[in-house]
C-alpha positions in Angstrom: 34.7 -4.5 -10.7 33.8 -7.9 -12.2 33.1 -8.8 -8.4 31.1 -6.6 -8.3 29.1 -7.0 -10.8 28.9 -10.2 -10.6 27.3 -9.9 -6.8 25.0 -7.3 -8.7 24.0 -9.8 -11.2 23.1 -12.5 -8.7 21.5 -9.9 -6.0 18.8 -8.9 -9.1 18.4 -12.3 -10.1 17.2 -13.5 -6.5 15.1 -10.4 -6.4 13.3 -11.2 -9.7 12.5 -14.8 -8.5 11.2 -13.6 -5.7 9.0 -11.1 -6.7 6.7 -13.9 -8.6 5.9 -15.0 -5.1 6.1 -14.0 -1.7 5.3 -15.0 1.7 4.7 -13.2 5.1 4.2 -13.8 8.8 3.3 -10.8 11.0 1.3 -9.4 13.4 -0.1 -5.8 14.0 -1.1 -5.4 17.5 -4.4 -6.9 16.5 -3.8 -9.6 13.6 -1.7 -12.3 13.2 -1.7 -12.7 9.0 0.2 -15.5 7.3 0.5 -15.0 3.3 1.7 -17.4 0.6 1.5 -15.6 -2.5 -2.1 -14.1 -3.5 -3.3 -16.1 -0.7 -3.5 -15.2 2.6 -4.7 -15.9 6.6 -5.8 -13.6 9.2 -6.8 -14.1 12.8 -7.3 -11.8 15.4 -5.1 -11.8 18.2 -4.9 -10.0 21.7 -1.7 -9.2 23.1 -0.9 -10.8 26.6 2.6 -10.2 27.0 5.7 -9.1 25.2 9.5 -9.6 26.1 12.2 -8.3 23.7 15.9 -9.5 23.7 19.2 -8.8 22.2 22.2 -11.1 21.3 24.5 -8.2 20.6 24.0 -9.5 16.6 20.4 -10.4 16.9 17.1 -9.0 18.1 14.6 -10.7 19.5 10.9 -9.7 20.1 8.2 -12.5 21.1 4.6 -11.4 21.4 2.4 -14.1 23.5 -1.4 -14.0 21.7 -4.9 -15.0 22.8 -6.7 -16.0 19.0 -10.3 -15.7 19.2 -10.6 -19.8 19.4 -9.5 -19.2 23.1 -6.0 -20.4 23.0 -2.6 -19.0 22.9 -0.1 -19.1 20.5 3.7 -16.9 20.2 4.9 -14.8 17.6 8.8 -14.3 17.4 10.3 -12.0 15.2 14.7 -12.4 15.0 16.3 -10.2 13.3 20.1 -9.9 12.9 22.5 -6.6 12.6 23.2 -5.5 9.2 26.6 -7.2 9.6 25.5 -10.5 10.1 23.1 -13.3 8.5 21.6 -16.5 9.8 23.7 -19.3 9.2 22.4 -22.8 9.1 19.0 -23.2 7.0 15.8 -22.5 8.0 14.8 -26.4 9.1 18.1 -26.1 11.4 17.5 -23.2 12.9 14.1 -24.1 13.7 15.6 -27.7 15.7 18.5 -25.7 17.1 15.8 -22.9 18.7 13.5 -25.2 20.2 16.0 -27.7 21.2 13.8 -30.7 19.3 14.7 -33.7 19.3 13.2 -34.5 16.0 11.8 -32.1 13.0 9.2 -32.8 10.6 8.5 -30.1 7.5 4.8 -31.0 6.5 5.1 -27.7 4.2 7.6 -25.7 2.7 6.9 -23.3 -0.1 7.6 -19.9 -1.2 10.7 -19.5 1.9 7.0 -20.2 4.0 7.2 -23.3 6.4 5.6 -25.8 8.7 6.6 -28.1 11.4 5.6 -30.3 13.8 8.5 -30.5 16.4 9.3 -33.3 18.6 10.5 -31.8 22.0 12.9 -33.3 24.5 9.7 -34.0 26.8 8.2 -35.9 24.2 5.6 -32.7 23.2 5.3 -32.4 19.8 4.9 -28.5 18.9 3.4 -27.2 15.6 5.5 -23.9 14.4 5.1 -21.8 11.0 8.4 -20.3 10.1 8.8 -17.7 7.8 12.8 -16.6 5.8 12.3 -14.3 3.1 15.7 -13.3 3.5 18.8 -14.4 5.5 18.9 -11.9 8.4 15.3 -12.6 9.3 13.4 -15.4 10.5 9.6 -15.1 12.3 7.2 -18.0 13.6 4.3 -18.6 15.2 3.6 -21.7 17.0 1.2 -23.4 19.9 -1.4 -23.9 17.6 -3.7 -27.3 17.5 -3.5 -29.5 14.6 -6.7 -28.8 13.4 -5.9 -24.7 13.5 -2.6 -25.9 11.7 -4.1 -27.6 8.7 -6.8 -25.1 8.4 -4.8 -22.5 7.6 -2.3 -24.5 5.3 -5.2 -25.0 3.3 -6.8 -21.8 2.9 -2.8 -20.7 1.9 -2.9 -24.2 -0.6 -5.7 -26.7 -0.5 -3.3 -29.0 -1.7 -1.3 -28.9 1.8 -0.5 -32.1 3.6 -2.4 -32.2 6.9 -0.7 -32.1 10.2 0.5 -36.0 11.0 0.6 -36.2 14.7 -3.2 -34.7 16.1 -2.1 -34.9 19.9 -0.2 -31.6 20.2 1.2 -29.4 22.8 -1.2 -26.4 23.2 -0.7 -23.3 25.2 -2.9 -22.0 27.6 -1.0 -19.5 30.3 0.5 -16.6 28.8 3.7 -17.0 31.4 5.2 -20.2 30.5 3.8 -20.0 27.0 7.2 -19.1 25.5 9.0 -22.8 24.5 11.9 -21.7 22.3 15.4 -21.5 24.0 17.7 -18.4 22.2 20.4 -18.0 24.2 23.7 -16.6 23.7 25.9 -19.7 23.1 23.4 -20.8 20.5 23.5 -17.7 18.7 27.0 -16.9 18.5 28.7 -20.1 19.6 26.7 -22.5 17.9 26.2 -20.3 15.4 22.9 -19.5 14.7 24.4 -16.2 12.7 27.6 -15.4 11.6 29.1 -12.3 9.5 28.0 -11.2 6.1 30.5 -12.2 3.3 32.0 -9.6 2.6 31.4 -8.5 -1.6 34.8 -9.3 -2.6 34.7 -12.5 -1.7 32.5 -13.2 -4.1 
């Protein structure tokens, strides 16, 4: 019982702290939106392509968009099983997915993130990431550096602008997906394990 409670105790806490601010990546079949609190993005987006995939333990859905500025960018949305969680944190999930040989945060706030990824090819990627909560992680990335900072700073004009300017873009729907899930990473590596279970507490 004091287990219990306990978990109880700490599960209300983290859901007080959280309501004073949230953030949100998603997309609608017509807008991509990113929100940091009261503030929030929106830019339209067509959908070229969609390819879902499943891990046993995770679910994967990536949505390949056209913005209105002409180039493409993809959404991915993981979600695990009820039974399981992401393991590592955010930032290590994000290197681990896209294989990067190097990861810069240029904003983190609110579970709401940005990075500009150093690929093995020497590309460096921007991707927003998103964790509210440990068995789901969405991002967005392929945008320029300018799109990048402009929406940072319509979510905080305080926002560090992008370092490196000379970015990977995408412009062809069919190789526009760069991350690499597979199933070693998630389950071997792990990108997810089991839930604890309450008694262990």
């Amino acid at each position: 019982m004091y287990h219990l409670s306990k978990w109880l105790l700490t599960a209300l806490t983290l859901f007080v702290l959280s309501g004073c601010s949230t953030s949100n990546l998603s997309y609608n079949n017509r807008y991509l939106t990113l929100q940091e609190d009261k503030e929030f993005v929106q830019l339209e987006g067509t959908l070229l392509k969609i390819r879902k995939d499943g891990f046993g333990s995770l679910f994967l859905t990536q949505k390949v968009l056209r913005l209105t500025e002409g180039n493409i960018v993809v959404y991915e949305d993981a979600q695990t099983d009820s039974l399981y969680e992401f393991e590592p944190s955010i930032t290590q999930s994000i290197k681990v997915i896209f294989d990067s040989k190097h990861t810069y945060i240029i904003y983190a706030k609110n579970h709401l993130f940005a990075y500009q990824l150093v690929l093995h090819n020497g590309s460096i990627l921007n991707v927003i990431a998103q964790q509210s909560y440990s068995q789901r992680l969405k991002m967005v990335y392929g945008m320029s550096s300018a799109q990048l900072d402009k929406m940072l700073n319509t979510l905080d004009p305080n926002a560090w602008k992008a370092y490196y300017r000379n970015v990977a873009t995408l412009h062809k729907a069919e190789s526009a997906i760069l991350s690499k899930w597979n199933v070693q990473k998630v389950h071997f590596y792990p990108l997810v394990s089991p839930l604890p279970k309450m008694g262990a507490i």
